[in-house]
N, C-alpha and C positions, 0 to 999 in steps of 0.2 A: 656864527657869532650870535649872541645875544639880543642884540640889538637887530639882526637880521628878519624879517617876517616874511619871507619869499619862502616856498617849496616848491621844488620843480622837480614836476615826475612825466620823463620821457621828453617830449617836446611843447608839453603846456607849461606855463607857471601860474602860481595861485600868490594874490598874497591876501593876508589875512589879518584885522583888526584886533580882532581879540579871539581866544580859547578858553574855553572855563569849562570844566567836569562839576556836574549838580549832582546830589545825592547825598544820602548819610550811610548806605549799605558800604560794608567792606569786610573782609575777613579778619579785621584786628578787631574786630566787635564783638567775634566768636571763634571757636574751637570748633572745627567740622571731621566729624569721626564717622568710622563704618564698622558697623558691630557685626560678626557674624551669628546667626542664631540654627544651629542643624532643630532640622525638625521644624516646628512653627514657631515663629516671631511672641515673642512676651508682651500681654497689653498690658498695660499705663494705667492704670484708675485714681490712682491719692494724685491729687492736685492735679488732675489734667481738665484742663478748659472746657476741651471740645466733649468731653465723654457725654453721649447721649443728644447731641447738638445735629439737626442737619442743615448741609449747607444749600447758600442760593449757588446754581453754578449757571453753567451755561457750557456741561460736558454732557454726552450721554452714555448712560451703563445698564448692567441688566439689572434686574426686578432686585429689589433691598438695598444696592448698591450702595445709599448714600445711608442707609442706615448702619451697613457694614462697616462703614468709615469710622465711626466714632462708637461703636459701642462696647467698647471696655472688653471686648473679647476678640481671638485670633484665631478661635474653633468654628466661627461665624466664616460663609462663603468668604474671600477677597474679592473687593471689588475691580471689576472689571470694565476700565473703564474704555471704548471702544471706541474708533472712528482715530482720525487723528485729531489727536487730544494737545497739539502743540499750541500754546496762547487758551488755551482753557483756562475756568478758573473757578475754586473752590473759596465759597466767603461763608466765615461764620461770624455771627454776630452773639459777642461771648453776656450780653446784657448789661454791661457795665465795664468803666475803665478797667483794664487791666493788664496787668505786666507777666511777661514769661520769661521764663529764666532758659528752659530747652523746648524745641521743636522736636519731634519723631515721628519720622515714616517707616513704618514697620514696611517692608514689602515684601512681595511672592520674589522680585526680580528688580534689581537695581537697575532699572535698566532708563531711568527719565532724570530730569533736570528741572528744576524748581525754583520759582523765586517769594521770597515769604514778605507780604506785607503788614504792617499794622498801623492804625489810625482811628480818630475819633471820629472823622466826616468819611460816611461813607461814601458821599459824590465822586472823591478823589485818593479813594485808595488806594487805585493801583496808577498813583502816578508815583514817578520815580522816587520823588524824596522820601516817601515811603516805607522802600523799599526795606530791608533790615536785614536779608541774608539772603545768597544766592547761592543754592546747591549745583555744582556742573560733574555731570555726569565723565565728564574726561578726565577729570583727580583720582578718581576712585574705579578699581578693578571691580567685578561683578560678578556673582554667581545668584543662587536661589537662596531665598529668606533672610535677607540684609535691614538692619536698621540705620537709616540715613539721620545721624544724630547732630542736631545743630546746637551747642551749648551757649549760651551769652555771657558776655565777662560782667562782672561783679563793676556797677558804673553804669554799662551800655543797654538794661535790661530794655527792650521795646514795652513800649506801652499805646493802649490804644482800645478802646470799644470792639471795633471790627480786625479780624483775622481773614489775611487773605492768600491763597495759597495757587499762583498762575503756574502751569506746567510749560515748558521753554524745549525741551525734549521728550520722545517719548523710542516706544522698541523701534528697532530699526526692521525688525518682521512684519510686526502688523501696526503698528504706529498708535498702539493703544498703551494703557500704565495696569497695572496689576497691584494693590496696595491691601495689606490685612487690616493696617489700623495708622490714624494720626492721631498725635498725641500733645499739646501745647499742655507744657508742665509750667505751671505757673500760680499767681492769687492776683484775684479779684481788689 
């Protein structure tokens, strides 16, 4: 019933005053597609954000790594990001308001899970409301050199100073991410 606020699982019961889900993230906000690319992933240059930007993180990878990320090429090492990389998180700070229309992770290996933040205070970036797209690795089948493409519908663009980019999954080999290029297509 409706009116009912008991749930009973097994021999406990719970009841419960109130439930409320916080957040503005959801997949009616965006189109989420997986691009095949044989050979290496295409990088982004006209209107991408990040091109040339590195971020603050609190992941580690080997030697250039954070420069591989953003520099407008896919002929450049991928970065290899090492250790388990799950709750990491990449922040770029784009210098000023601004709105994106798509996200892309060009990668070696689809093989991680993502959640994409944006905001003007960076204190509380990566708190939920946030939050603005979440890639899960269990929608999408996987092979080598995939683009994780995240579109925003026409209304819903995020906007924000800082881009923040937390990994939620990573290989299930060695529990690191493999990425050629990210890509925030969008204007200042």
């Amino acid at each position: 019933k409706a009116s009912d606020t008991t749930a009973t699982y097994k021999y406990d019961s719970y009841r419960f005053s109130e439930v409320a889900v916080y957040g503005t993230a959801g997949e009616n906000n965006a189109t989420y597609s997986l691009k095949a690319n044989p050979g290496v992933c295409q990088p982004y240059t006209e209107g991408n954000l990040l091109l040339g930007l590195l971020p603050t993180t609190t992941l580690k990878g080997a030697t250039n790594w954070k420069e591989n990320l953003t520099d407008g090429s896919t002929s450049t090492a991928k970065a290899d990001i090492y250790g388990n990389a799950i709750g990491g998180t990449l922040t770029y700070d784009l210098g000023a308001e601004s709105e994106i229309e798509q996200f892309i992770v060009s990668s070696y290996t689809q093989q991680h899970s993502f959640e994409i933040y944006m905001s003007n205070d960076i204190s509380s970036l990566y708190n939920s409301k946030n939050m603005v797209a979440a890639w899960d690795l269990d929608k999408f089948a996987y092979s080598v050199n995939w683009e994780q493409v995240i579109t925003f519908n026409e209304g819903a663009l995020p906007q924000g100073r800082y881009l923040g980019m937390k990994l939620t999954h990573s290989s299930h080999s060695d529990g690191s991410c493999r990425i050629f290029e990210l890509s925030a297509i969008g204007s200042a």
